[in-house]
N, CA, C and O atoms as a Tripos MOL2 file, in Angstrom:
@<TRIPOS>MOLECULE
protein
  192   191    48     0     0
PROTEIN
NO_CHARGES

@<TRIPOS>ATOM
      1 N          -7.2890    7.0560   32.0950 N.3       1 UNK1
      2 CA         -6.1820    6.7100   31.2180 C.3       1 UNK1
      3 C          -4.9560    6.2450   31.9940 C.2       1 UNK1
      4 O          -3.8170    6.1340   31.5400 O.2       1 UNK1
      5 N          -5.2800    6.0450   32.9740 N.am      2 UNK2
      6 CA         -4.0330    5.4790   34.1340 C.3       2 UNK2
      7 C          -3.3920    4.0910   33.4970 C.2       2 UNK2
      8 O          -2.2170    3.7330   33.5800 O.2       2 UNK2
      9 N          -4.3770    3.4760   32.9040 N.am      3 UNK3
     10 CA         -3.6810    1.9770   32.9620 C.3       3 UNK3
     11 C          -3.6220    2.1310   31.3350 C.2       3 UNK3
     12 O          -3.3210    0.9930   30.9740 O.2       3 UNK3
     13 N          -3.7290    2.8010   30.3640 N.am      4 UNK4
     14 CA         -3.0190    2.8320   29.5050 C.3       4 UNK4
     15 C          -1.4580    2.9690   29.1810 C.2       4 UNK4
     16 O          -0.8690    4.0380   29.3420 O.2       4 UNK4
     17 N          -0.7770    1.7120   28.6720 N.am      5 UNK5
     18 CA          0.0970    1.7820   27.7300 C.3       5 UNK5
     19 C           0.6800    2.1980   26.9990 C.2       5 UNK5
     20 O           0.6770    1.6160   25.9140 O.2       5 UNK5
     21 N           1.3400    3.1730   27.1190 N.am      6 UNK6
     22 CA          1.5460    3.9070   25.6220 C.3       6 UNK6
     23 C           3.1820    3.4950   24.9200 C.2       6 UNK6
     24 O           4.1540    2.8200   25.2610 O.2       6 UNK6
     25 N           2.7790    4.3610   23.7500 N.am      7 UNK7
     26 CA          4.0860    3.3560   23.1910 C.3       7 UNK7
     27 C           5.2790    4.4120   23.1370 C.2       7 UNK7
     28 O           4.9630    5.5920   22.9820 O.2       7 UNK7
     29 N           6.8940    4.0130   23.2780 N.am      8 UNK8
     30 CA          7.7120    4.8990   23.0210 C.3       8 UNK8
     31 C           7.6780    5.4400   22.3860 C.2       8 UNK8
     32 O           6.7040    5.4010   21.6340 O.2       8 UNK8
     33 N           8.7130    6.3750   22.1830 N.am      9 UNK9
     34 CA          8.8590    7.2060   20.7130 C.3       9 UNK9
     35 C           9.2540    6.5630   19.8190 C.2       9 UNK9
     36 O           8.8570    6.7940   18.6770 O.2       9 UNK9
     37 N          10.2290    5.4820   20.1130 N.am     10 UNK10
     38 CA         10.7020    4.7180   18.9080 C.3      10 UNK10
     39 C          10.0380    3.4000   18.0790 C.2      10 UNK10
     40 O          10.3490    2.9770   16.9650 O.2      10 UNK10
     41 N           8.9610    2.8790   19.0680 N.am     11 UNK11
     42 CA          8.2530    2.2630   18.7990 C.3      11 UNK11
     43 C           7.0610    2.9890   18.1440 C.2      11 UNK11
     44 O           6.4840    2.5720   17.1390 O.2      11 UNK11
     45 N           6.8590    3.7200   18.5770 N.am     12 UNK12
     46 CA          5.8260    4.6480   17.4930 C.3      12 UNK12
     47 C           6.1560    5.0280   15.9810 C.2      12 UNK12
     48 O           5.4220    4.8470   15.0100 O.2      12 UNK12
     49 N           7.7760    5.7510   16.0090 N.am     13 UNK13
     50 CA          8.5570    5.6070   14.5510 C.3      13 UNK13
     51 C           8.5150    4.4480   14.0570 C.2      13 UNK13
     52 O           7.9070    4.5000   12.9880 O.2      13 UNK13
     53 N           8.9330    3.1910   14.3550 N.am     14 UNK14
     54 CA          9.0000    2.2620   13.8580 C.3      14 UNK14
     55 C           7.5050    1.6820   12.7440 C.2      14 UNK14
     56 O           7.3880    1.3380   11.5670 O.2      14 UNK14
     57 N           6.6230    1.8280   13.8670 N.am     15 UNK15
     58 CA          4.9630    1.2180   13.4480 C.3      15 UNK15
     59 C           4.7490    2.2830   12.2850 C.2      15 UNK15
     60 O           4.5300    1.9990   11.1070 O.2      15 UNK15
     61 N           4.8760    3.8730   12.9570 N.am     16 UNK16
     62 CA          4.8500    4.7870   11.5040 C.3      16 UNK16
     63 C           5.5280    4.2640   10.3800 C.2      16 UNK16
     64 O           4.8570    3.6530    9.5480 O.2      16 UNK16
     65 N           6.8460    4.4100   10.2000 N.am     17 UNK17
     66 CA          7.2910    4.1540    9.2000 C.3      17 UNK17
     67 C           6.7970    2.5540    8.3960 C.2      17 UNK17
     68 O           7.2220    2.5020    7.2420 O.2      17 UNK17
     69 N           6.0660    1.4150    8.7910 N.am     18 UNK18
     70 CA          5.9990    0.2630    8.4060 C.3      18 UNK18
     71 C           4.5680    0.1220    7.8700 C.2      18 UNK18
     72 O           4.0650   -0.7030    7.1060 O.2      18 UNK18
     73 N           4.0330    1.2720    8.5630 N.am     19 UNK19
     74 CA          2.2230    1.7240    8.5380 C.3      19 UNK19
     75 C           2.8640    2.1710    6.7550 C.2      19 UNK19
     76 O           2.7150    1.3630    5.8380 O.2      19 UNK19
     77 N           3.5110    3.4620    6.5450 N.am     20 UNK20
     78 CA          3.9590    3.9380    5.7530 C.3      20 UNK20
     79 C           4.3490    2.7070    4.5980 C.2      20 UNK20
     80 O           3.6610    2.2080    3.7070 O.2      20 UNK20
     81 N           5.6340    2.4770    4.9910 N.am     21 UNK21
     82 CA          6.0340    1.3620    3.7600 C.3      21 UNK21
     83 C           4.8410   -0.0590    2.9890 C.2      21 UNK21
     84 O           4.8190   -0.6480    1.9080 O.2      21 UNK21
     85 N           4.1240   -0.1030    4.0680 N.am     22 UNK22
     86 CA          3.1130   -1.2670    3.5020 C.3      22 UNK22
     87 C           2.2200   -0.1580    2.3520 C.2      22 UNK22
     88 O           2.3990   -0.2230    1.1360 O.2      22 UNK22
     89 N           1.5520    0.5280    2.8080 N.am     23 UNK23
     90 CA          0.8290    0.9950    2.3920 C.3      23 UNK23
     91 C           1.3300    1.5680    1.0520 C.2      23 UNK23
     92 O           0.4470    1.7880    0.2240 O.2      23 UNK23
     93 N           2.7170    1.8720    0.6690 N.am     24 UNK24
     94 CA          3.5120    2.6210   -0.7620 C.3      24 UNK24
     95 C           3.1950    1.3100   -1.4890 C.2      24 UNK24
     96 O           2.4820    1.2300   -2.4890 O.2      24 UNK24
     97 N           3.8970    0.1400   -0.7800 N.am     25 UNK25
     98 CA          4.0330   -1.3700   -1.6430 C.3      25 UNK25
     99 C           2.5840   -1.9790   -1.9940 C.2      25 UNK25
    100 O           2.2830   -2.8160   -2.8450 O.2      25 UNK25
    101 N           1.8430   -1.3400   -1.1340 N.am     26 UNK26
    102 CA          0.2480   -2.2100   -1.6340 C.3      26 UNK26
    103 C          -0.2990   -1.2420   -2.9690 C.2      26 UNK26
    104 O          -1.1030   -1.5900   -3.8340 O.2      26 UNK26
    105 N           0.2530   -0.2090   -2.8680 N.am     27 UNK27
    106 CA         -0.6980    1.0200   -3.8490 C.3      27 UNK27
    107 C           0.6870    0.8020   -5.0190 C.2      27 UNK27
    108 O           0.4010    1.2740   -6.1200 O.2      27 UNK27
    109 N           1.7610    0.3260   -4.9640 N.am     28 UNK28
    110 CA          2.3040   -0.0010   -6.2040 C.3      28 UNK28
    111 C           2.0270   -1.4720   -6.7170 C.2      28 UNK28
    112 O           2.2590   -1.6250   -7.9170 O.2      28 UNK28
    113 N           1.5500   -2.6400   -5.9920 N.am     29 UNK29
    114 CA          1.1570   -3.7270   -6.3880 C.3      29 UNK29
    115 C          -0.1650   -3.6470   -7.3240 C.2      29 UNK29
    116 O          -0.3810   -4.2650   -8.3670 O.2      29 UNK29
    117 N          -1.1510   -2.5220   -6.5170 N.am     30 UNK30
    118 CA         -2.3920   -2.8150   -6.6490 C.3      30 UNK30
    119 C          -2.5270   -1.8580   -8.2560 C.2      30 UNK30
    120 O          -3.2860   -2.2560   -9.1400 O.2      30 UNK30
    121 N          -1.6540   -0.5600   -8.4250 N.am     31 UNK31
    122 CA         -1.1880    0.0750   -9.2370 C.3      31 UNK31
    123 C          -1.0890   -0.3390  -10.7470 C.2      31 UNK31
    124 O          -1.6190    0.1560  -11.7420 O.2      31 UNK31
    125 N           0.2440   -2.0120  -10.5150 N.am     32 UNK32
    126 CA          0.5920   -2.3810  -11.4460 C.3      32 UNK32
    127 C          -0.3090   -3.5340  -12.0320 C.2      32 UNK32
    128 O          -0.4740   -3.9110  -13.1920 O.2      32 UNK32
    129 N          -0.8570   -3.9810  -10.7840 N.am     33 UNK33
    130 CA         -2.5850   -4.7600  -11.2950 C.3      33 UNK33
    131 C          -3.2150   -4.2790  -12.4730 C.2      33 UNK33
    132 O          -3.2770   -4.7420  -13.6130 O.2      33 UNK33
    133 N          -3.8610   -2.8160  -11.7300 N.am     34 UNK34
    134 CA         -4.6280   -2.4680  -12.7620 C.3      34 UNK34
    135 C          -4.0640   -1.5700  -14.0400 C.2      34 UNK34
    136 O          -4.8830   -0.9770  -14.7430 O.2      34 UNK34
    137 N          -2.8100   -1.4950  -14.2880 N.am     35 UNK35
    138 CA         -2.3360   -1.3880  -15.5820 C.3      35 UNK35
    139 C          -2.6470   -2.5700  -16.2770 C.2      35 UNK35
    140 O          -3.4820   -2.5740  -17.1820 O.2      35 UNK35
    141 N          -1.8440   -3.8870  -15.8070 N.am     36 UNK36
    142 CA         -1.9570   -4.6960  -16.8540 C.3      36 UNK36
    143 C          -3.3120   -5.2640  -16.7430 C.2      36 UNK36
    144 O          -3.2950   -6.4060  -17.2020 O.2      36 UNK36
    145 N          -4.4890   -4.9210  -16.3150 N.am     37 UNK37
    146 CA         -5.3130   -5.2640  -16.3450 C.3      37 UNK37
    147 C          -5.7110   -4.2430  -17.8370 C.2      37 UNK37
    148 O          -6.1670   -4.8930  -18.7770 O.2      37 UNK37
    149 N          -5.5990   -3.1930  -17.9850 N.am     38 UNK38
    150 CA         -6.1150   -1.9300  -18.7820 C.3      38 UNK38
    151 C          -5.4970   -1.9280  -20.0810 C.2      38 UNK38
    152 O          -5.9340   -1.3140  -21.0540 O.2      38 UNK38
    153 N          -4.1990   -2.8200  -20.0500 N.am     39 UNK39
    154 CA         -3.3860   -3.0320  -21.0640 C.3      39 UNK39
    155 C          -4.2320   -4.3330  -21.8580 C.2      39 UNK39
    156 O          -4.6450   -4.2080  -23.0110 O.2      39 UNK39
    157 N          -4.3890   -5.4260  -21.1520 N.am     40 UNK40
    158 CA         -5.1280   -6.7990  -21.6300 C.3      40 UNK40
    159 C          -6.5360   -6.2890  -21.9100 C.2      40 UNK40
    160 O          -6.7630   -6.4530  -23.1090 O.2      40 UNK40
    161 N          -7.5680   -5.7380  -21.2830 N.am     41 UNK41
    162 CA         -8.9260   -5.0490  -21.8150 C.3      41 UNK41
    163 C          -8.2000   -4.4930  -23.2550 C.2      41 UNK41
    164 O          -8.2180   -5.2160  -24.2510 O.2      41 UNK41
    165 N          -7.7120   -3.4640  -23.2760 N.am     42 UNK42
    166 CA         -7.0290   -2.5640  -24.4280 C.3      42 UNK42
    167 C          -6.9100   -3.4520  -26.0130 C.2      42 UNK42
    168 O          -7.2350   -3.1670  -27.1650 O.2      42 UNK42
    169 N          -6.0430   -5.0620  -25.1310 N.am     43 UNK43
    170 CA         -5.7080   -5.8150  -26.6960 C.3      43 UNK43
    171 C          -6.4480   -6.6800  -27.0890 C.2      43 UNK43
    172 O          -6.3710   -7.0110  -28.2720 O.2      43 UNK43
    173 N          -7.5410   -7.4100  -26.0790 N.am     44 UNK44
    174 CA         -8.8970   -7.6820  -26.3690 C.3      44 UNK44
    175 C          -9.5070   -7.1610  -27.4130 C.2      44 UNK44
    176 O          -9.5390   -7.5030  -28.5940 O.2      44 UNK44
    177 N         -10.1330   -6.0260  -26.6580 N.am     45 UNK45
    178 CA        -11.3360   -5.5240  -27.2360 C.3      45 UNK45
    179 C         -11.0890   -4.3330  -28.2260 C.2      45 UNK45
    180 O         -11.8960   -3.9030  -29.0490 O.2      45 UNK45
    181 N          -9.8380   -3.8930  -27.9890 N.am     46 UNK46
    182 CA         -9.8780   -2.4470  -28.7280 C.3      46 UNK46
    183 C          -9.0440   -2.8040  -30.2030 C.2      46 UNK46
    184 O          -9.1940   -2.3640  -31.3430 O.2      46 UNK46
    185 N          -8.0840   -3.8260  -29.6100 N.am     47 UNK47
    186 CA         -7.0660   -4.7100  -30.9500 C.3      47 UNK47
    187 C          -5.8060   -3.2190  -30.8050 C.2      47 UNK47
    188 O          -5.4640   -2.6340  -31.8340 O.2      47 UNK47
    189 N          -5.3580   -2.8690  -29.6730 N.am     48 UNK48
    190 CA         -4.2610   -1.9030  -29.8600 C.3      48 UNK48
    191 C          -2.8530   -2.2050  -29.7410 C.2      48 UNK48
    192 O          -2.0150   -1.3200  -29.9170 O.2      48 UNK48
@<TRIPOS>BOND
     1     1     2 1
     2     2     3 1
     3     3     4 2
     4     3     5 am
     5     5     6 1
     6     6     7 1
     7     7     8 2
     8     7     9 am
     9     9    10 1
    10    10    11 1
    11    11    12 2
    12    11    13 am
    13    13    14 1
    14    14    15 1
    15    15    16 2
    16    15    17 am
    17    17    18 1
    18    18    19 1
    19    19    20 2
    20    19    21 am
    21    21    22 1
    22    22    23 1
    23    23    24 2
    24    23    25 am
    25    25    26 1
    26    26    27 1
    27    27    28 2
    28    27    29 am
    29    29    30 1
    30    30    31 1
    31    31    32 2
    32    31    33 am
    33    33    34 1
    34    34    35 1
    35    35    36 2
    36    35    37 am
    37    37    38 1
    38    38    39 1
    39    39    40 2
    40    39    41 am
    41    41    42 1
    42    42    43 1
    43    43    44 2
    44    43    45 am
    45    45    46 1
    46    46    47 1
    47    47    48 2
    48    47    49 am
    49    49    50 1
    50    50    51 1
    51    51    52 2
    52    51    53 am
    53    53    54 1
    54    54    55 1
    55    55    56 2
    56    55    57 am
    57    57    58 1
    58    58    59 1
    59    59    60 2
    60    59    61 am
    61    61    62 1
    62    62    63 1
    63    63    64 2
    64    63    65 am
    65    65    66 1
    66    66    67 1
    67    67    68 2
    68    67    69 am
    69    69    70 1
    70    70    71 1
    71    71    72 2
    72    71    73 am
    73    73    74 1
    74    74    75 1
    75    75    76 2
    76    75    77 am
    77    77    78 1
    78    78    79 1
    79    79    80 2
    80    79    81 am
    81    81    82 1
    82    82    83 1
    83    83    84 2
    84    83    85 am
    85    85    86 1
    86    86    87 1
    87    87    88 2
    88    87    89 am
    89    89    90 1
    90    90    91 1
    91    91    92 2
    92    91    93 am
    93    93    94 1
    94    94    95 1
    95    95    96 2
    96    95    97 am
    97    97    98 1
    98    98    99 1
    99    99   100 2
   100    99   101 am
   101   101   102 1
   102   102   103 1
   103   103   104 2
   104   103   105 am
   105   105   106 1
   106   106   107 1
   107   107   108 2
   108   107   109 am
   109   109   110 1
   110   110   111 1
   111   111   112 2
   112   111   113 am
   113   113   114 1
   114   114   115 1
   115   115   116 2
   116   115   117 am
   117   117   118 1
   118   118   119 1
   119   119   120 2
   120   119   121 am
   121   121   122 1
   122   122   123 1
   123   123   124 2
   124   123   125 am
   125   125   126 1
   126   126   127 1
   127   127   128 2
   128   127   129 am
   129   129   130 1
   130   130   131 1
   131   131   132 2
   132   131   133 am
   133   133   134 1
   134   134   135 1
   135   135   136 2
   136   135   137 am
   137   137   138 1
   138   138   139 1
   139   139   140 2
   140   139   141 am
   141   141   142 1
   142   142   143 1
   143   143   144 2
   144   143   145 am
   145   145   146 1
   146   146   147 1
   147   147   148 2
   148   147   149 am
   149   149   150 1
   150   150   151 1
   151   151   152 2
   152   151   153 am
   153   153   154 1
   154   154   155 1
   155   155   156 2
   156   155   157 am
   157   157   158 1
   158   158   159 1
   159   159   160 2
   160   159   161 am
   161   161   162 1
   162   162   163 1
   163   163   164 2
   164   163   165 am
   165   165   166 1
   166   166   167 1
   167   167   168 2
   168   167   169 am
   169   169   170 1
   170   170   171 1
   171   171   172 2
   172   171   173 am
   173   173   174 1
   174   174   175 1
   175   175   176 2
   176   175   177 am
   177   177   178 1
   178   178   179 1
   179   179   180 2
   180   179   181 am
   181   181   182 1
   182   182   183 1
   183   183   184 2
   184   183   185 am
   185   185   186 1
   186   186   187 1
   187   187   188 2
   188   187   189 am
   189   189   190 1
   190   190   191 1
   191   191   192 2
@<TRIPOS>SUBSTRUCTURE
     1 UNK1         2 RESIDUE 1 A UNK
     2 UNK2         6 RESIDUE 1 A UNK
     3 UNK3        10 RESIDUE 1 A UNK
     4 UNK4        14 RESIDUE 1 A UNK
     5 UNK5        18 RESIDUE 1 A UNK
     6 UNK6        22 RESIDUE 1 A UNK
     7 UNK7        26 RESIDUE 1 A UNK
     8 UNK8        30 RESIDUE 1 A UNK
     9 UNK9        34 RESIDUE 1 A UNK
    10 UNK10       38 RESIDUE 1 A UNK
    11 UNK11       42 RESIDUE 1 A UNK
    12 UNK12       46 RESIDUE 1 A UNK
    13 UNK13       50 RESIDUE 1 A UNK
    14 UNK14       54 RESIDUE 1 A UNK
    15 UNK15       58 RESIDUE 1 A UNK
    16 UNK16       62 RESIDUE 1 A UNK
    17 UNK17       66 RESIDUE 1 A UNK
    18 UNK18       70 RESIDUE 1 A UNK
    19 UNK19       74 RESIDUE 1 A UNK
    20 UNK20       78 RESIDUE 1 A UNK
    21 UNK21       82 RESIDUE 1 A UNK
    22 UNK22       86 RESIDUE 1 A UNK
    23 UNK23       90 RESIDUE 1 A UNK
    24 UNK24       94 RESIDUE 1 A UNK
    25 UNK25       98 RESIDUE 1 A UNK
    26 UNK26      102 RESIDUE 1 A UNK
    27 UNK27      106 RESIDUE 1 A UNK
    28 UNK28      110 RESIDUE 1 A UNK
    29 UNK29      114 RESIDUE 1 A UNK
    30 UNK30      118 RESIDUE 1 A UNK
    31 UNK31      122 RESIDUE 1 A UNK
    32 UNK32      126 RESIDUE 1 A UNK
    33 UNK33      130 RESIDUE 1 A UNK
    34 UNK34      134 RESIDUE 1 A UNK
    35 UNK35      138 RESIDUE 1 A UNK
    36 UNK36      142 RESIDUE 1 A UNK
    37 UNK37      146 RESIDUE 1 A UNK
    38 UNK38      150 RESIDUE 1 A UNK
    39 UNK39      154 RESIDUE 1 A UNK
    40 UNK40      158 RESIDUE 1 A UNK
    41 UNK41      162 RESIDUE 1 A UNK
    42 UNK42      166 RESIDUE 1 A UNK
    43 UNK43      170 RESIDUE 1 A UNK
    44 UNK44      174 RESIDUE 1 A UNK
    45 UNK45      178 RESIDUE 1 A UNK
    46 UNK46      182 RESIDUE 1 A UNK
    47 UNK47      186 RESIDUE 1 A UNK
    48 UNK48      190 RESIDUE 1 A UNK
């Protein structure tokens, strides 16, 4: 492990926190997908 790289501390916070923020914004995109996906099935087929 000699010639490993490692990353600062702050560069590690940084990647954490962005690891973090993508991942909130993809699970609220992907979230609000499949609502209005469940909403449009719903007025289709169910007539609600």
């Amino acid at each position: 492990l000699k010639k490993v790289v490692w990353l600062t501390r702050r560069e590690a916070a940084y990647l954490t926190a962005l690891v973090l923020i993508v991942a909130i914004a993809v699970g609220l995109v992907l979230g609000a997908i499949d609502y209005g996906f469940t909403n449009l099935v719903d007025k289709l087929f169910i007539g609600r």
